[in-house]
Structures are given as structure tokens and as C-alpha cells.
N, C-alpha and C positions, 0 to 999 in steps of 0.2 A: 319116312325115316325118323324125323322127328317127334313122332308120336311116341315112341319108345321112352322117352325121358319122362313121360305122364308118372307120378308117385318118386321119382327116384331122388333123391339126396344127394348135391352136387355141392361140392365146397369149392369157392372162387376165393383163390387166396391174392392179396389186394381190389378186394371184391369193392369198394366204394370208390376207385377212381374212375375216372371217364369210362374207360372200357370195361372194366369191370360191373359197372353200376348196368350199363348197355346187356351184359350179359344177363345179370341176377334178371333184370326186366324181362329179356326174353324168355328166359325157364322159366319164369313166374306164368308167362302166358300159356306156357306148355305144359304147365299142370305141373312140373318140377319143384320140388322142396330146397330152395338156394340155400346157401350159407355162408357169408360172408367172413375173410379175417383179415382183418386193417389194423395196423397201427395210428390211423387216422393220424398222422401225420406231416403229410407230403407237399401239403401247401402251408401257406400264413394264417389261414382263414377255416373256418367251422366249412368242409366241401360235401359231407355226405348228403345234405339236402340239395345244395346247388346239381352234383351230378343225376340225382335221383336213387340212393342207394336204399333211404331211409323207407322208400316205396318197394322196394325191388326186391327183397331179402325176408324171408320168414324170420330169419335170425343174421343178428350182425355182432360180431367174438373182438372184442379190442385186443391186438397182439401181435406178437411179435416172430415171422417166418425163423429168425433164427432160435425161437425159446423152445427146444424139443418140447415140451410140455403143455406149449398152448396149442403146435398144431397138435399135437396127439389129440387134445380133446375136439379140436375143432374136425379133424377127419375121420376121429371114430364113427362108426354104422354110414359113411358117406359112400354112395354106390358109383362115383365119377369126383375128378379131385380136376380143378384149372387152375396151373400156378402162374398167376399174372403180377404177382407182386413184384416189386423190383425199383430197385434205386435207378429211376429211369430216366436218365437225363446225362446226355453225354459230357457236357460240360461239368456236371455236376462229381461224376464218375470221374474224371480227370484231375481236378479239385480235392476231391476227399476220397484219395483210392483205399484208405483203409476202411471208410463206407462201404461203397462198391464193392469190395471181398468179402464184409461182412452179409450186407443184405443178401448181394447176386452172385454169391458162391456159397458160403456159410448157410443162408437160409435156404437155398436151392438144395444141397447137401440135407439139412432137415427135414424138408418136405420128401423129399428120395425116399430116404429112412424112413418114414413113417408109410409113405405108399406102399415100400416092399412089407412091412410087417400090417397094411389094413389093408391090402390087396384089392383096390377096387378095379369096378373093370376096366376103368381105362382112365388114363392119364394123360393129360394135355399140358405142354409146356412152352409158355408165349417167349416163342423168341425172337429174331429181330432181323429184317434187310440188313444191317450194319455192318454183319459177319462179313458181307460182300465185299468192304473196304472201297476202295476205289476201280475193282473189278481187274480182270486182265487187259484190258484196253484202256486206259486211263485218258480222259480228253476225247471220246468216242463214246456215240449213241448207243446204251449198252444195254442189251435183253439176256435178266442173268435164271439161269434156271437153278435148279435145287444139285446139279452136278458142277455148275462153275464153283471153281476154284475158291475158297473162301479166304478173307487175309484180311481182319479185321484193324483199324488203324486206331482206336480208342479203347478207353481201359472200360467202356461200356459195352462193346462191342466183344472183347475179348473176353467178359465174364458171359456175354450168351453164346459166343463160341464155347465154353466150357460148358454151360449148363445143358444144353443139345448133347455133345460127347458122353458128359455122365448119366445124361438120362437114356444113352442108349446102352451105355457099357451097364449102366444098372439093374434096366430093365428088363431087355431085351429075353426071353426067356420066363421071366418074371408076371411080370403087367405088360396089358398094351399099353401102346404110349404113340404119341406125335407131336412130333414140336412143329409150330408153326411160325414162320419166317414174317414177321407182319413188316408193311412196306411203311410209308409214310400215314398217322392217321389223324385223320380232323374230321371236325365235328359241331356242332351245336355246342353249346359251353364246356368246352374246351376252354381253357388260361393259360398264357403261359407262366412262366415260371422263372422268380429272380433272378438274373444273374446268368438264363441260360439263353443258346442260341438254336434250340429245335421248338418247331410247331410255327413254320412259318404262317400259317393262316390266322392263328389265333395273336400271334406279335405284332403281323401288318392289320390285321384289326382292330386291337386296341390301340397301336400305337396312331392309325390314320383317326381314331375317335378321338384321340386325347391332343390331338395335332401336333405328334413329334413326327420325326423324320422317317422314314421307312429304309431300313440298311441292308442292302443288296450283296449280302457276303460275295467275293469272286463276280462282282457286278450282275449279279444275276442269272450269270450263270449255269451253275449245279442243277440239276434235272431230279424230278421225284416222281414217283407213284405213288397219289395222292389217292385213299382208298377211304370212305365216309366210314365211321366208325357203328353205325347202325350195320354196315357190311362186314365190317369188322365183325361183331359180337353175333350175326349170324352164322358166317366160315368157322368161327371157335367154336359154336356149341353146335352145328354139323359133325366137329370134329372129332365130336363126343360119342357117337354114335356108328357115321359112316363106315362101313363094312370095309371099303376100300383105303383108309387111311389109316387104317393099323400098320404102327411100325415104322410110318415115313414120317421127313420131313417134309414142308410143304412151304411154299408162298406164299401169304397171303395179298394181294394185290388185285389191282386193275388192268394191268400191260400195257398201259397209256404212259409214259414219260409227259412230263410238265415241266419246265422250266419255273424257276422260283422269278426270276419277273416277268411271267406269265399270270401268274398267281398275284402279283404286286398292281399288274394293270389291271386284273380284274376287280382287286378291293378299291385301286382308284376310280374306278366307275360308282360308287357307291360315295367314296371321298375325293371328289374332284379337286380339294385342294391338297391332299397329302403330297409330302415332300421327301422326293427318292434320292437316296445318299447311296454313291458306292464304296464298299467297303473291302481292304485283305478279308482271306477266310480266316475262321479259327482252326485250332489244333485239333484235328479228329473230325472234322466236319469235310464228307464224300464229294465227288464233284456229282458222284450218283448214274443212276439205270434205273429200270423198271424191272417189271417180274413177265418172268415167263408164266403164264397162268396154265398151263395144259393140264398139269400134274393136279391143279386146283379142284379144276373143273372136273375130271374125271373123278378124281377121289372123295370131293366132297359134292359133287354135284350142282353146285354153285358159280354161278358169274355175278360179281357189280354191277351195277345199272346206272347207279347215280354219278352222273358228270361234271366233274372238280368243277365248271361254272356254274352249273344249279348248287352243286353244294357250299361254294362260296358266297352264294345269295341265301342261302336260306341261316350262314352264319351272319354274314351281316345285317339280316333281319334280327336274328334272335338278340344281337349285342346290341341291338337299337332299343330295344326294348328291357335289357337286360340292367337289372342292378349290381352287377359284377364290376360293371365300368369304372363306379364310384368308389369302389370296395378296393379296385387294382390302383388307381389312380394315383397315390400318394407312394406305390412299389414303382411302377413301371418311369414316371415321372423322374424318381430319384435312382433309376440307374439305366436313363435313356440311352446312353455312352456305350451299352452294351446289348443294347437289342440287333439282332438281326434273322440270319435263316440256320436252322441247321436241318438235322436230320428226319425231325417230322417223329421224334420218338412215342413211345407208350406212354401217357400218364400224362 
């Protein structure tokens, strides 16, 4: 299936974050002409080397999803387009909701327009578990497929509920297209990010290396589908291709539910001295469910393998070794008062 991407020209738009950078790597191995477009932005810090972008990319376009003009140049002659960009951080989205309209509406809105006038064959649109909200059973073990009900409870959440709707209302006829529902993702240098409360793995990591407390939102516990992002950026560019995923929305997940202090004991094995604090939740942050995987696996032909405890050792392997620690130290330090779990977002 994937041999099909050999020569073709793929434009990954937020091509240098975590997942993006995941991606350009893998088309690179596939004989694929990537092409990245970042505002290189999104963290404190110089990240295209850190994630591996600088590696991954024939070409990397500084710019801006909502500047009609830079995607125009960046998607021109592109034979496959994956809009992964996005002001991705629920907290952050809740914070500065004229952001959030701009990048994950506005720029989504951009990228459309430019798809339906360079007509590549197909169109991928990263969107997000979050649509899920708190599910129809709320406080219950929940398995949500791509038909439950969706009710987004964040201003993050509510711009991928929109960006799914217009890419089908726009396309649909047009381009093939699939949006993909990505679950909770973590990974090997992953960071988190000021201020915010998703990517529990990478928060109880640094936070158990730097010996602050570890904050158990809703004491721990909210449930996730914790999915490695090497899996991740496999399912997207299947997505690219797969015969059977034209048109649908999809899951992307593992259908394993995790409790997030499940996840807190397992980095304490690594930090037998960290120190677990329970915490209220934040505003927008799910009590959560996992993914129905059928639709996945059928359509893209793919299952996860890797096991949220193998993939939490091989993070806290890499941040052992990682100079990132030093680099976060003096952020995560001075706003410890606001670490804990949230959604497990993109980026």
C-alpha cells in the first residue's frame, strides 16, 4: 500500500512538531518528497532539531496556515496535503480563543481553499478524541466509535469539531479527504508545554526528573488511549493512500483505556521518589474513553503494538539521556502550580 507514495510530493502542514516531524521521517523512508509548513513557533525553544524535522523534510516553508499566500506556494504541484497544524493545546485554546479561531478555523478555512483549487488526490485532516467530550455515559468505561455522539466541551475541541464538518461539507465531491480522530499521543521527545494541562507522559516525566510534585487532575482518575506517536504517524500516512478510507472519519487509537495514575505509577518506577499530589480537574479537560479501533483497522489496515508500559520506558529512557531537561527546567520550575493531566493533545 504504501509503496504508492514512492516520488509523490506530500505537504505536512505543522510539519516540525512531534507528529509532524514523525510523519515527514516516515515518507522520507518511502521514497516521498515531504514538505513541511511551520510557523516554527509553538514552543520557547529552536524545536525543529529536537523533534527531528530538520532530518525528515526535503523542504521546510516558514509560514503561516492562515496566510493564503504561503499555503498557495507551499501546496502548489503537492500530490497529497496533511493539515496537522493547529493551535493544539486545550488550555491554551481556552486562554486565547481569538488564537484558536484564527489558526484552527481561519487556517483550516485556508488550507480547504487552496486544496479545492490544487486538487491533490487526497486530503488528510488531523483531528482529535476531544470531539468526544465526556461521551454519552459520563463517569463509565467508555468504547466511543466514530458514530457516538460527539459534544465537544473546549474551545479546542469545538474548532476540530468544525474543521471535520467543513472538510466534509467542502470536499466531499471534490477531493478525497479523511479526518482522523487521534486519541491521546506520546512519545519519545515530546515537551510539554507552559502553562498547559495535556500530555500527561511527558509532564509526569519531567516533572518526576526535576523532583516537583506529579498532579493527578480528578485524582487520577480520567482514562486515555494512550497511542505512541511512531503509530501515530504510521495510521496518517496509511491514510494517505488506503483505498478504504476515502471519505470517512476515523480513530486513531489503541482500544486499551489507561487511567492517568496508571501512567503516574508507572513513571514512578523509574522515579521512586516523585511526589503524587491530587488535584480538581481543569475547565475542558474529559474524564475520557478509548477508541473503538474496527473502523481503523479495516480501513487503514493497521493495528498498535506498542504497550503504554514499554512506551513509557523507552520515554523515560530517552529524557535520561535528553538535554531537553535543562532546557525546560527554568519553564516547568516557575509554573509547577499548574502542571498536571489533561487531554493527551497534538503537538
Amino acid at each position: 500500500m504504501l509503496t504508492r507514495l514512492a516520488g509523490a510530493r506530500v505537504l505536512v502542514t505543522g510539519g516540525c512538531g512531534l507528529i509532524g516531524s514523525r510523519i515527514g521521517r516516515l515518507l522520507n523512508r518511502l521514497g516521498a518528497v515531504p514538505v513541511a509548513l511551520d510557523r516554527l513557533d509553538a514552543y520557547q525553544f529552536e524545536y525543529a532539531n529536537l523533534f527531528g524535522a530538520e532530518d525528515a523534510y526535503q523542504e521546510i516553508l516558514r509560514g503561516d496556515v492562515a496566510d493564503p499566500a504561503a499555503v498557495r506556494r507551499a501546496m502548489a504541484g503537492c500530490d497529497y496535503v496533511i493539515h496537522a497544524a493547529a493551535y493544539a493545546d486545550v488550555a491554551a485554546c481556552t486562554a486565547n480563543v481569538a488564537e484558536s479561531t484564527r489558526t484552527n478555523l481561519l487556517g483550516t478555512q485556508v488550507v480547504l481553499d487552496a486544496v479545492v483549487r490544487e486538487r491533490p488526490r487526497r486530503f488528510v485532516y488531523v483531528s482529535s478524541a476531544s470531539v468526544y467530550g465526556d461521551g454519552p455515559n459520563p463517569g463509565t468505561a467508555q468504547r466511543w466509535n466514530e458514530s457516538t455522539p460527539i459534544a465537544p466541551i473546549s474551545v479546542y475541541a469545538n474548532a476540530k469539531r468544525w474543521g471535520e464538518c467543513q472538510t466534509q461539507l467542502q470536499l466531499t465531491g471534490e477531493v478525497e479527504h479523511v479526518s482522523l480522530r487521534y486519541f491521546s499521543v506520546y512519545g519519545e521527545s515530546q515537551v510539554p508545554k507552559p502553562a498547559s494541562h495535556s500530555w500527561c507522559v511527558a509532564w509526569f516525566g519531567f516533572h518526576a526528573a526535576l523532583g516537583l510534585p506529579l498532579r493527578l487532575h480528578h485524582g487520577g482518575r480520567p482514562v486515555r488511549d494512550f497511542i505512541h506517536v511512531d503509530e501515530v504517524a504510521e495510521a496518517t500516512v496509511r491514510a494517505l493512500v488506503a483505498t478504504r478510507a476515502a471519505n470517512q472519519i476515523i480513530n486513531v487509537g489503541t482500544g486499551i483505556a489507561t487511567s492517568v495514575a496508571d501512567v503516574a505509577a508507572m513513571v514512578v518506577q523509574s522515579f521512586p521518589d516523585a511526589e503524587l499530589v491530587h488535584t480538581p480537574g481543569p475547565a475542558g479537560d474529559p474524564m475520557g474513553g478509548c477508541a473503538d479501533v474496527t473502523l481503523m483497522e479495516r480501513a487503514l489496515e493497521f493495528r498498535p503494538t506498542t504497550r503504554i508500559a514499554d512506551g513509557v520506558r523507552r520515554y523515560m529512557d530517552w529524557l535520561g539521556d535528553s538535554p531537553t531537561l535543562a532546557l525546560m527546567e527554568p519553564v516547568l520550575v516557575g509554573g509547577a502550580d499548574v502542571a498536571g493531566v489533561g487531554a493527551g493533545e497534538l503537538r
